[in-house]
N, CA, C and O atoms as CSV, one atom per row, in Angstrom:
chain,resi,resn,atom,element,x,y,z
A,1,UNK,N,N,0.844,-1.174,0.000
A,1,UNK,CA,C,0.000,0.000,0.000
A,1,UNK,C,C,0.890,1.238,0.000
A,1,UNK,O,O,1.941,1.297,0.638
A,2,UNK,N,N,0.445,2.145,-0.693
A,2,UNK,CA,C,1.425,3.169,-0.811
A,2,UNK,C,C,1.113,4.425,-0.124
A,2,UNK,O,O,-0.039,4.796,-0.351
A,3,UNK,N,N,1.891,5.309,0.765
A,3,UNK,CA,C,1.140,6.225,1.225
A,3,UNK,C,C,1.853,7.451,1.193
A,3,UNK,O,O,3.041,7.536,1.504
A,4,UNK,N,N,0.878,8.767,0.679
A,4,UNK,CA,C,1.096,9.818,0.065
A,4,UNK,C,C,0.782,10.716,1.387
A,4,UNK,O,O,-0.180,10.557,2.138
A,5,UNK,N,N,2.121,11.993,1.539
A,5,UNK,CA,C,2.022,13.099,2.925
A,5,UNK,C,C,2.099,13.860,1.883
A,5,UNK,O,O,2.953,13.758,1.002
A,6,UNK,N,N,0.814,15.021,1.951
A,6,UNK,CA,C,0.930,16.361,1.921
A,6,UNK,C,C,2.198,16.906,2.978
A,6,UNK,O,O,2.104,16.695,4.187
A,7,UNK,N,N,3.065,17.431,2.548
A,7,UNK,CA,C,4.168,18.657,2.838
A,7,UNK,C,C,3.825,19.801,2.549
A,7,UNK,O,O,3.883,20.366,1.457
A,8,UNK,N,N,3.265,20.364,4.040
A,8,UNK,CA,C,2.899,21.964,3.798
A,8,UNK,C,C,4.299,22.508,4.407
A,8,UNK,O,O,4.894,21.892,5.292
A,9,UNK,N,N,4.784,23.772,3.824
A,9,UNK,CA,C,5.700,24.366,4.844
A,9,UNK,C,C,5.453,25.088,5.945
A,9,UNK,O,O,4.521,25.848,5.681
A,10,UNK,N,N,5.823,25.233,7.057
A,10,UNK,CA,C,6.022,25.386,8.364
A,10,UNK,C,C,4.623,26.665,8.148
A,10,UNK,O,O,3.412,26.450,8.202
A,11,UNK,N,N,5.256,27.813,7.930
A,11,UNK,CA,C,4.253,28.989,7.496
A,11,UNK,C,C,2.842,29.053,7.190
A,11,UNK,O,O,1.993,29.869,7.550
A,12,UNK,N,N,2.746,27.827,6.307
A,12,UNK,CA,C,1.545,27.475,5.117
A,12,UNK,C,C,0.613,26.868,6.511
A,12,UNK,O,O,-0.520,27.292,6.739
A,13,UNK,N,N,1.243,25.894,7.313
A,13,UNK,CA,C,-0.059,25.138,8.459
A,13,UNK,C,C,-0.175,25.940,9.191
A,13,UNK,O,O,-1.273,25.758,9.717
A,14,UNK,N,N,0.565,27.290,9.844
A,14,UNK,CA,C,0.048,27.768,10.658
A,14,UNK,C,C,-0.994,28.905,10.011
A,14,UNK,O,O,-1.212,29.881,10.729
A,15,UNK,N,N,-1.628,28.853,8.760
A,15,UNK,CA,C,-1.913,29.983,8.727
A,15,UNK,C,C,-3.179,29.241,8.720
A,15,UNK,O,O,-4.042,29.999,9.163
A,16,UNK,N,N,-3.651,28.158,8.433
A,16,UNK,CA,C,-4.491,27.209,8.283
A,16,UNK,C,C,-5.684,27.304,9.634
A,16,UNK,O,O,-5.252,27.008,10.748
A,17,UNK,N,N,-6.765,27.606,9.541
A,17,UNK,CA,C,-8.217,28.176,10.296
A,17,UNK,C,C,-9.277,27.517,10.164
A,17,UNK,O,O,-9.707,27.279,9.035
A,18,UNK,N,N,-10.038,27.002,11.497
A,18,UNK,CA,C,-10.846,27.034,11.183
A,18,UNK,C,C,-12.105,28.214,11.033
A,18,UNK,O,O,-12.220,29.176,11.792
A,19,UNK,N,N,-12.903,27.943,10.019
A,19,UNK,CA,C,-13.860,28.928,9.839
A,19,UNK,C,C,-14.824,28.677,10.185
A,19,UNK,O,O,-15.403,29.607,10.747
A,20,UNK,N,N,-15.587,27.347,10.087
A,20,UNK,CA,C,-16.808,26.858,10.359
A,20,UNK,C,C,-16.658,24.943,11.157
A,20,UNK,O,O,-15.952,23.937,11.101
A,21,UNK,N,N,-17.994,25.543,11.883
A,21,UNK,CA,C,-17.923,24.244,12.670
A,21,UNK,C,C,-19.457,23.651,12.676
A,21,UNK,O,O,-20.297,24.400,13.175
A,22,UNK,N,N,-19.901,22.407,12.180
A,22,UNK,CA,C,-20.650,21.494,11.815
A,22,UNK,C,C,-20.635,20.221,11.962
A,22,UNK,O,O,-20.072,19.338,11.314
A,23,UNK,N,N,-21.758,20.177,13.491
A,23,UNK,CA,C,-21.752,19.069,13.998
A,23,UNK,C,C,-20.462,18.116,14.980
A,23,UNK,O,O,-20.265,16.979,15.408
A,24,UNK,N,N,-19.824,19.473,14.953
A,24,UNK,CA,C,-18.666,18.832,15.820
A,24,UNK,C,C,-17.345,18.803,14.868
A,24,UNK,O,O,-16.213,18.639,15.324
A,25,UNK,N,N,-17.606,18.964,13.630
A,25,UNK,CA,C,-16.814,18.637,12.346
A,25,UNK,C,C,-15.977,20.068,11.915
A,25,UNK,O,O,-16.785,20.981,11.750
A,26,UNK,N,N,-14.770,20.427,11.725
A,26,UNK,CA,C,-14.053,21.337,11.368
A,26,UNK,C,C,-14.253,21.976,10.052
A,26,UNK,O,O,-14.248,20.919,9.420
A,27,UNK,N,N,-14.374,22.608,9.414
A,27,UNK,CA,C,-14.050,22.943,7.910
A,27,UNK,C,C,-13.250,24.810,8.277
A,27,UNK,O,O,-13.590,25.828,8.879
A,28,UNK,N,N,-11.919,24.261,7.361
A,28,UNK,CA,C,-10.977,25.202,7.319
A,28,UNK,C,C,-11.145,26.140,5.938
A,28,UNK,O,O,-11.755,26.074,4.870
A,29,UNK,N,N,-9.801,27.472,6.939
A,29,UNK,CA,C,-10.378,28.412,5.643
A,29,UNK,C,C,-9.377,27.271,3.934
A,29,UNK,O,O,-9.771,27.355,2.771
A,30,UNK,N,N,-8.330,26.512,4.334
A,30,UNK,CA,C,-7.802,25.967,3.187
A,30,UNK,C,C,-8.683,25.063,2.443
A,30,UNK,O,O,-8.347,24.724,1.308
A,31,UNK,N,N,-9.695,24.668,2.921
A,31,UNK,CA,C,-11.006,23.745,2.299
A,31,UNK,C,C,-11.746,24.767,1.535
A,31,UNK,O,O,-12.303,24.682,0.440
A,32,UNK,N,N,-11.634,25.682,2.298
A,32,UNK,CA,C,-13.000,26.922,1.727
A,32,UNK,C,C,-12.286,27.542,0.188
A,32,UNK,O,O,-12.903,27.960,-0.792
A,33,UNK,N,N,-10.701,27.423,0.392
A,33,UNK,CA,C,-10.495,27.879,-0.475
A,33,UNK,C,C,-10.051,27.060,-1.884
A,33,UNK,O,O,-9.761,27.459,-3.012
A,34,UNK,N,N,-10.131,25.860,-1.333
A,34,UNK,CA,C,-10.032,24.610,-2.679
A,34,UNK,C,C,-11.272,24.442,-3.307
A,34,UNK,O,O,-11.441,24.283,-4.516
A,35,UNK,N,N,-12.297,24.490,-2.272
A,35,UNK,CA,C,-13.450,24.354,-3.151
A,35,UNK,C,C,-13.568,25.822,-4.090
A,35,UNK,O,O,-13.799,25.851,-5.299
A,36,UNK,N,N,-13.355,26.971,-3.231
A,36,UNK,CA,C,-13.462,27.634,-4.435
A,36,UNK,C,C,-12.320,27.828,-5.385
A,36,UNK,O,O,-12.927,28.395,-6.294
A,37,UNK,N,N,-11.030,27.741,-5.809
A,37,UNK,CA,C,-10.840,26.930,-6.986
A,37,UNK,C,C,-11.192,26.000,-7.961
A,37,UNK,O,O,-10.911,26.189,-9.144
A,38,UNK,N,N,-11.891,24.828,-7.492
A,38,UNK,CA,C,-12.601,23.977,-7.846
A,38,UNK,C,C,-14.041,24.553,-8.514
A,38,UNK,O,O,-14.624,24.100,-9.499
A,39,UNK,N,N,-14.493,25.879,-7.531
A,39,UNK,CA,C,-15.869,26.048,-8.930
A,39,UNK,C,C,-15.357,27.107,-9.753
A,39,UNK,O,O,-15.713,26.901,-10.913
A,40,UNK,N,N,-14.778,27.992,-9.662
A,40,UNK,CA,C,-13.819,28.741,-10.913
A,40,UNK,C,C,-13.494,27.216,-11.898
A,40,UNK,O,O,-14.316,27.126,-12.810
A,41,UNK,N,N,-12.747,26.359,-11.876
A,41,UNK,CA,C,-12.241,25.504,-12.579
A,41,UNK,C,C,-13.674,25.055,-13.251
A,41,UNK,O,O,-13.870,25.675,-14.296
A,42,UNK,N,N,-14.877,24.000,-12.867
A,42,UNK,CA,C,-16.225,24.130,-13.001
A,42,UNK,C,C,-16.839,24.998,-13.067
A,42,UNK,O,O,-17.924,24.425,-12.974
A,43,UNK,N,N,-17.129,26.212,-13.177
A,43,UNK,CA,C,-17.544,27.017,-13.614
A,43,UNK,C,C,-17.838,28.242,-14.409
A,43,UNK,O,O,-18.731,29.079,-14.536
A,44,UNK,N,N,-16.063,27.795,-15.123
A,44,UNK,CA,C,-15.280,28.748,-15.875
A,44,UNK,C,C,-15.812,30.372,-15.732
A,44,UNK,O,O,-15.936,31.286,-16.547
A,45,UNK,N,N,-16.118,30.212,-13.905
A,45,UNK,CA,C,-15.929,31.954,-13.512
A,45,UNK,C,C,-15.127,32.659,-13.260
A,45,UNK,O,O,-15.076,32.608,-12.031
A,46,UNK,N,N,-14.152,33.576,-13.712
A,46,UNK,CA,C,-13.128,34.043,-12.606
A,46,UNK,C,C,-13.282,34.671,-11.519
A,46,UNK,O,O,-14.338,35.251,-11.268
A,47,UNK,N,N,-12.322,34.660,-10.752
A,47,UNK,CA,C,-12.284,35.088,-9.541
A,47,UNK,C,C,-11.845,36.175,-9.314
A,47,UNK,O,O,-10.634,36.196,-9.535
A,48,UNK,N,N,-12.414,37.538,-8.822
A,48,UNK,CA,C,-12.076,38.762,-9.399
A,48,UNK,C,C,-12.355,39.450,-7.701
A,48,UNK,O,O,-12.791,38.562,-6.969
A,49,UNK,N,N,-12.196,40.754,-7.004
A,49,UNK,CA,C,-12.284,41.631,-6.492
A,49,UNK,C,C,-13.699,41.608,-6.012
A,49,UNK,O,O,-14.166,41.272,-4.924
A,50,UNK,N,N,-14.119,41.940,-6.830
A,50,UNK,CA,C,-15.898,41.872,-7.033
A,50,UNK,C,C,-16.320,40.866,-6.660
A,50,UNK,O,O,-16.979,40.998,-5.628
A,51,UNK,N,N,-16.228,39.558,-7.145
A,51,UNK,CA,C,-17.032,38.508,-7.136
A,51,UNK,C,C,-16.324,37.628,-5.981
A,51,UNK,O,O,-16.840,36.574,-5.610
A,52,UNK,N,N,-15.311,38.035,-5.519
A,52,UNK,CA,C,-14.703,36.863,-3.929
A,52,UNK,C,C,-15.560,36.548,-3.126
A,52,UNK,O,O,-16.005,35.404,-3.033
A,53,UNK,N,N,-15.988,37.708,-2.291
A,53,UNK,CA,C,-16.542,37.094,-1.416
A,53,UNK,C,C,-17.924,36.322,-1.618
A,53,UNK,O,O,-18.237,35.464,-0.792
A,54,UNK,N,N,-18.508,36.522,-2.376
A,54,UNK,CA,C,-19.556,36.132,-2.899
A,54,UNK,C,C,-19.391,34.416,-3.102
A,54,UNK,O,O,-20.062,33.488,-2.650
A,55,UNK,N,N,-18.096,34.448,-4.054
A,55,UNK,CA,C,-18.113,32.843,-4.508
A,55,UNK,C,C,-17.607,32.276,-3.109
A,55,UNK,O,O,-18.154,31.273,-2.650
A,56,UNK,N,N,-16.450,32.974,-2.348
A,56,UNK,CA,C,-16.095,32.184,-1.248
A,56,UNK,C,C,-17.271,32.014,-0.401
A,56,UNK,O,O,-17.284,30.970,0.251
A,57,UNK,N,N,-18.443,32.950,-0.238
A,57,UNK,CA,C,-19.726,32.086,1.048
A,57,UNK,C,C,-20.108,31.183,0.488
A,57,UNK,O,O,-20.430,30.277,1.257
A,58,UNK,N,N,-20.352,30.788,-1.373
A,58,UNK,CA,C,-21.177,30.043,-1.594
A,58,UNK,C,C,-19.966,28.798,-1.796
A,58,UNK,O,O,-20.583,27.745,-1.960
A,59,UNK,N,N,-18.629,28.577,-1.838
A,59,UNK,CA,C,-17.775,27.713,-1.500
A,59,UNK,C,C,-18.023,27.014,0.088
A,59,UNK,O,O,-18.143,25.854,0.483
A,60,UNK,N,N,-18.029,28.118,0.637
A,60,UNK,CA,C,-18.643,27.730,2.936
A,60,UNK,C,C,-19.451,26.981,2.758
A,60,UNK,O,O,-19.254,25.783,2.963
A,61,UNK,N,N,-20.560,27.438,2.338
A,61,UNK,CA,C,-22.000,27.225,1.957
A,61,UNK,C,C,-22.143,25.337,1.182
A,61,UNK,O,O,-22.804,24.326,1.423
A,62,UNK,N,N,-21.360,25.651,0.459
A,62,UNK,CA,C,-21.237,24.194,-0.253
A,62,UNK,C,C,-20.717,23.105,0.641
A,62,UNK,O,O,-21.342,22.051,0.755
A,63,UNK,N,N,-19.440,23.361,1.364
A,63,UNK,CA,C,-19.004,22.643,2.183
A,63,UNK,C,C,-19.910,22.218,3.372
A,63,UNK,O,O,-20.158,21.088,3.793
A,64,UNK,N,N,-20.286,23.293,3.746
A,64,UNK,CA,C,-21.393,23.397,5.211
A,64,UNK,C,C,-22.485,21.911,4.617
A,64,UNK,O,O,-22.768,20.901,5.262
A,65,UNK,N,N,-22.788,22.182,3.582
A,65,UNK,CA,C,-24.039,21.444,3.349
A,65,UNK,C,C,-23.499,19.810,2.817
A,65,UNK,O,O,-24.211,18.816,2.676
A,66,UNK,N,N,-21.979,19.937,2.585
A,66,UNK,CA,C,-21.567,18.607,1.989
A,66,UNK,C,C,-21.575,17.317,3.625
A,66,UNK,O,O,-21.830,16.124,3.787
A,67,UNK,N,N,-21.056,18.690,4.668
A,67,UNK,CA,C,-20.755,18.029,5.524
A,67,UNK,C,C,-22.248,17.682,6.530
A,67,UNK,O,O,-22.173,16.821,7.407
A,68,UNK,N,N,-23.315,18.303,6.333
A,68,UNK,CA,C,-24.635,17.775,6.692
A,68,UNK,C,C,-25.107,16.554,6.001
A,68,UNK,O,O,-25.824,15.762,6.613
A,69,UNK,N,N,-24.772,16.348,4.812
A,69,UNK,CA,C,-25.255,15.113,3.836
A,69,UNK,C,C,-24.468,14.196,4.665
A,69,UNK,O,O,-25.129,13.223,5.026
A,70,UNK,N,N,-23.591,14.210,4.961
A,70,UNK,CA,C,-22.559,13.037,5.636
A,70,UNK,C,C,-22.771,12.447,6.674
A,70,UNK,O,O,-22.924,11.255,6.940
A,71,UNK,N,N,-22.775,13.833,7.564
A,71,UNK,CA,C,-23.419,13.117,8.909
A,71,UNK,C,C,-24.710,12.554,8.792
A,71,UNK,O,O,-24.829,11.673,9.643
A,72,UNK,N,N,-25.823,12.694,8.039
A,72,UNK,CA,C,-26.930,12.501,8.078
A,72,UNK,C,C,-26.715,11.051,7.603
A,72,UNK,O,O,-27.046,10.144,8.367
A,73,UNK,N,N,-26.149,10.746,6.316
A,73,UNK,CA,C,-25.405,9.390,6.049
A,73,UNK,C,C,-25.188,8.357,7.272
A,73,UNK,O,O,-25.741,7.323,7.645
A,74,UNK,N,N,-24.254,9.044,7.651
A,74,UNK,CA,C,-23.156,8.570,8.965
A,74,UNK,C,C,-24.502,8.014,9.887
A,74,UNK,O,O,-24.513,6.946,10.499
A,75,UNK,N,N,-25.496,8.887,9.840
A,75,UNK,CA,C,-26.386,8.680,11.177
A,75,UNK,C,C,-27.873,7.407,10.883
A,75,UNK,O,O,-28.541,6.707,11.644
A,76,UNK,N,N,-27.862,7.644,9.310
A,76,UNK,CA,C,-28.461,6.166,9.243
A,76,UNK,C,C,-28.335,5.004,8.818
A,76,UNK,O,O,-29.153,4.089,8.714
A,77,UNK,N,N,-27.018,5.094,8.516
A,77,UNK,CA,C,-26.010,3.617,8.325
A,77,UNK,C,C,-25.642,3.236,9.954
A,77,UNK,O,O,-24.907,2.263,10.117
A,78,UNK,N,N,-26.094,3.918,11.079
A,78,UNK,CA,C,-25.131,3.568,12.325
A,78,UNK,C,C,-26.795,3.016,12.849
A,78,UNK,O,O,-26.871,2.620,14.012
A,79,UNK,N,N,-28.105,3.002,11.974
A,79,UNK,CA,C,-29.406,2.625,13.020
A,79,UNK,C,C,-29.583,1.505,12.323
A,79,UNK,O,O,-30.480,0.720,12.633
């Protein structure tokens, strides 16, 4: 089995936050900000001045709700 470490540098983890908390569950600002890469990339929007904060709540927003589908998962595979 082969196993792959992310290497952040020293700097890069401490800057690393959480922003939101769901269900006990962490989501950081570095999540918040992959997903929004990820819908620029899918959505061939750019990411501009104007439009940040906007796409970054609805990046939160996405996550927030990925991580409710889960637990809700989590909670009726465990009955």
């Amino acid at each position: 089995m082969a196993v792959c470490w992310l290497v952040l540098p020293w700097t890069a983890m401490a800057q690393i936050s959480i922003v939101a908390t769901v269900d006990g569950k962490p989501i950081t600002n570095y999540e918040v900000e992959q997903r929004l890469l990820f819908l620029e990339y899918a959505t061939n929007i750019a990411i501009t001045d104007a439009n940040r904060d906007r796409l970054t709540n609805d990046a939160l927003q996405l996550l927030i709700d990925d991580t409710l589908k889960i637990t809700a998962a989590e909670n009726e595979a465990a009955d």
